[in-house]
VEXBAZA-825797 format. One line per field, with one value per atom (N, C-alpha, C, O, CB): atom name; x, y, z. Coordinates in steps of 0.1 Angstrom, whole numbers, always signed. Glycine has a CB too. Example, Ala and Ser with C-alpha at 12.3 -4.5 7.8 and 13.67 -1.06 7.14 Angstrom:
% residues 2
site N|CA|C|O|CB|N|CA|C|O|CB;
X +132|+123|+132|+142|+113|+128|+137|+129|+134|+141;
Y -57|-45|-33|-33|-45|-22|-11|+0|+11|-6;
Z +78|+78|+78|+85|+90|+71|+71|+79|+80|+57;
//
This chain:
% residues 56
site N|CA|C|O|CB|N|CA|C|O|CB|N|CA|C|O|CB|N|CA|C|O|CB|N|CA|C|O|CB|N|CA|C|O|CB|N|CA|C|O|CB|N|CA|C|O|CB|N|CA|C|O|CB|N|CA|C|O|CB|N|CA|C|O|CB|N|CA|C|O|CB|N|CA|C|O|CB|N|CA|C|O|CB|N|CA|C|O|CB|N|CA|C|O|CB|N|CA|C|O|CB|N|CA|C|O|CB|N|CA|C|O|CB|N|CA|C|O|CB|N|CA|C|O|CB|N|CA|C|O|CB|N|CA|C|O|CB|N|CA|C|O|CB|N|CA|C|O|CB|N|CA|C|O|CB|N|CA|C|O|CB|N|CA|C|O|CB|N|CA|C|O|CB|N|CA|C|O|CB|N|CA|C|O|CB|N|CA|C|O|CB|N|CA|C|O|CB|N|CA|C|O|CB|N|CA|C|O|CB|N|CA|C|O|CB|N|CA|C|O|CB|N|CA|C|O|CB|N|CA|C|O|CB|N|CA|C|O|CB|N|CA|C|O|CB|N|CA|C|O|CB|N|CA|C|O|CB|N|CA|C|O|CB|N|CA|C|O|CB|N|CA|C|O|CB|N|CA|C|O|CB|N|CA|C|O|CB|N|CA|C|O|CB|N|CA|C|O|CB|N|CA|C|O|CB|N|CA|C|O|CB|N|CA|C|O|CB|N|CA|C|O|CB|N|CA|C|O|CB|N|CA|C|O|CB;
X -11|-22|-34|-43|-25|-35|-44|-48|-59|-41|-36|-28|-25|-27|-13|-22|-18|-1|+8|-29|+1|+15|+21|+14|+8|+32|+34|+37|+48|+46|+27|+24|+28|+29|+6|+29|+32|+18|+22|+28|+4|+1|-2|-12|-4|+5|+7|+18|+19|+10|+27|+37|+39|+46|+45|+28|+24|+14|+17|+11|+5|-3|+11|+14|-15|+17|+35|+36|+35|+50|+41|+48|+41|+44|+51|+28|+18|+17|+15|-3|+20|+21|+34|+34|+25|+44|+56|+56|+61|+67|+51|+53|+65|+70|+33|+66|+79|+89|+96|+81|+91|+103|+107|+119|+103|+100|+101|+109|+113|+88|+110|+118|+133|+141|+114|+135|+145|+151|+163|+142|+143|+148|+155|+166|+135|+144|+153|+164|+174|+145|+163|+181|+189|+199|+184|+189|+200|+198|+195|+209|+199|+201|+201|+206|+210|+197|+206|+195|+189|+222|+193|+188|+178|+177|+185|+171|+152|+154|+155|+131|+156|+154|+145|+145|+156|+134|+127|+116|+107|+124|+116|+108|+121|+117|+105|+131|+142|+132|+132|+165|+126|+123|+107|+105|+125|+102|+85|+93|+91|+70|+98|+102|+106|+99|+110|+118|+119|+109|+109|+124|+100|+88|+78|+72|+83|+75|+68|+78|+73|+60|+92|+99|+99|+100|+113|+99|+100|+88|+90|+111|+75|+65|+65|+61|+61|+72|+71|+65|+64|+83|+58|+55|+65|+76|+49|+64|+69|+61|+53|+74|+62|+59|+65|+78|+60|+56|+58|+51|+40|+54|+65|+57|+57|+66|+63|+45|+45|+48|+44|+24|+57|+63|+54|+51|+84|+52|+50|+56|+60|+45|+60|+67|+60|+55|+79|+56|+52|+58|+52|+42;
Y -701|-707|-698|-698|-721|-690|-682|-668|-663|-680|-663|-654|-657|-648|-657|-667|-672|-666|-672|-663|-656|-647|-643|-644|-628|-639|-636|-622|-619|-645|-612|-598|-593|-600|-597|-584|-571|-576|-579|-551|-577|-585|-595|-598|-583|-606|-620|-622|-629|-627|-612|-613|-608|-611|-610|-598|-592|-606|-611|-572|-611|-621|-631|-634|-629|-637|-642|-640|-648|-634|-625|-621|-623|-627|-607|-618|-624|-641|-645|-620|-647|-663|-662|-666|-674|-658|-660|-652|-645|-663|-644|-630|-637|-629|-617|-645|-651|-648|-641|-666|-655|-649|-635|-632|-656|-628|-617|-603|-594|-613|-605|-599|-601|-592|-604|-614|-624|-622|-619|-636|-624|-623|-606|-604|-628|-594|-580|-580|-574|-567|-586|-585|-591|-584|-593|-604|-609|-615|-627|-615|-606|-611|-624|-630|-607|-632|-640|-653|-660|-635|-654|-665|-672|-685|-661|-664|-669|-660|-648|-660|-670|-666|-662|-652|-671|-673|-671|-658|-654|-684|-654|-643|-632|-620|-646|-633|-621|-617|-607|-630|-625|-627|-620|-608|-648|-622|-616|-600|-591|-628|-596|-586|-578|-569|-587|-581|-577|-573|-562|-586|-581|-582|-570|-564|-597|-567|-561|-543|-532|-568|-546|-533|-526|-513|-536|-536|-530|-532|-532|-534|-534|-536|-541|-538|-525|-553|-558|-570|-574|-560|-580|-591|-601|-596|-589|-618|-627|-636|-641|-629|-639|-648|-664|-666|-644|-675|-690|-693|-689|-699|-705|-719|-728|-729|-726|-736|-750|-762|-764|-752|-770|-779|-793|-791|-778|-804|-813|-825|-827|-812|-835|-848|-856|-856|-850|-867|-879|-892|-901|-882;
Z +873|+865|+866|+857|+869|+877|+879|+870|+868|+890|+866|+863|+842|+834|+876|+839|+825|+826|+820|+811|+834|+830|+849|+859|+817|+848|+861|+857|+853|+869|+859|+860|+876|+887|+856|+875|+885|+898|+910|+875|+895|+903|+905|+911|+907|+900|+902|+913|+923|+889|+907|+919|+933|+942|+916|+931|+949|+953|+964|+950|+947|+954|+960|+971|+943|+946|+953|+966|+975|+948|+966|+976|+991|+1002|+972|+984|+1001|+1005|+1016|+998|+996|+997|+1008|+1020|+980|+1003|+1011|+1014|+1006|+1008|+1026|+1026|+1043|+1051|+1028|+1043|+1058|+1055|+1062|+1063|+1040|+1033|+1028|+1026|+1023|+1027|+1019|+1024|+1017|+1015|+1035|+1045|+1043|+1040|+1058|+1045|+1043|+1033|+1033|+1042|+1020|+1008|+1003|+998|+998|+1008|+1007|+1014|+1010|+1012|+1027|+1037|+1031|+1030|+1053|+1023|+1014|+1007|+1008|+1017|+993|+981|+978|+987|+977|+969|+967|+975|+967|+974|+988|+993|+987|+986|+1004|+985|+978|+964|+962|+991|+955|+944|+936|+929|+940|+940|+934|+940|+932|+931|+952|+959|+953|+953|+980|+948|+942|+926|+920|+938|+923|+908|+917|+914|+898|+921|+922|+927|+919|+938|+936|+938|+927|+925|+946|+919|+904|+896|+890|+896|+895|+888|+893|+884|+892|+906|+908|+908|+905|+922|+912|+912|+900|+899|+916|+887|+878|+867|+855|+875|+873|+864|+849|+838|+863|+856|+843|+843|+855|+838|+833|+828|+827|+825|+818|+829|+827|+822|+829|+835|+807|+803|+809|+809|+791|+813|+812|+801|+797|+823|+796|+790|+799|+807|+778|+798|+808|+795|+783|+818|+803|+794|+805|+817|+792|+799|+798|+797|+785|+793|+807|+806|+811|+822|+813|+800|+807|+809|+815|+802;
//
């Protein structure tokens, strides 16, 4: 929300949130997905657009 987009540095700030995991997550694949997806993100400079959806 900070961010509008999960950019290259949205996902290093990520990565510093979890930075417990992040270790974890480069030794095996697979475990933390979602720290696999900010890593991607930052490996490959790329942007991710969200939509925020709404249920009430």
């Amino acid at each position: 929300q900070i961010y509008g987009a999960i950019t290259p540095d949205a996902a290093r700030a990520g990565l510093e949130l979890f930075a417990e995991h992040t270790d974890d997550a480069r030794a095996n694949p697979g475990k933390h997905p979602n720290v696999d997806r900010l890593l991607q993100l930052v490996g490959e400079g790329r942007t991710l657009r969200v939509k925020h959806v709404f249920f009430a």
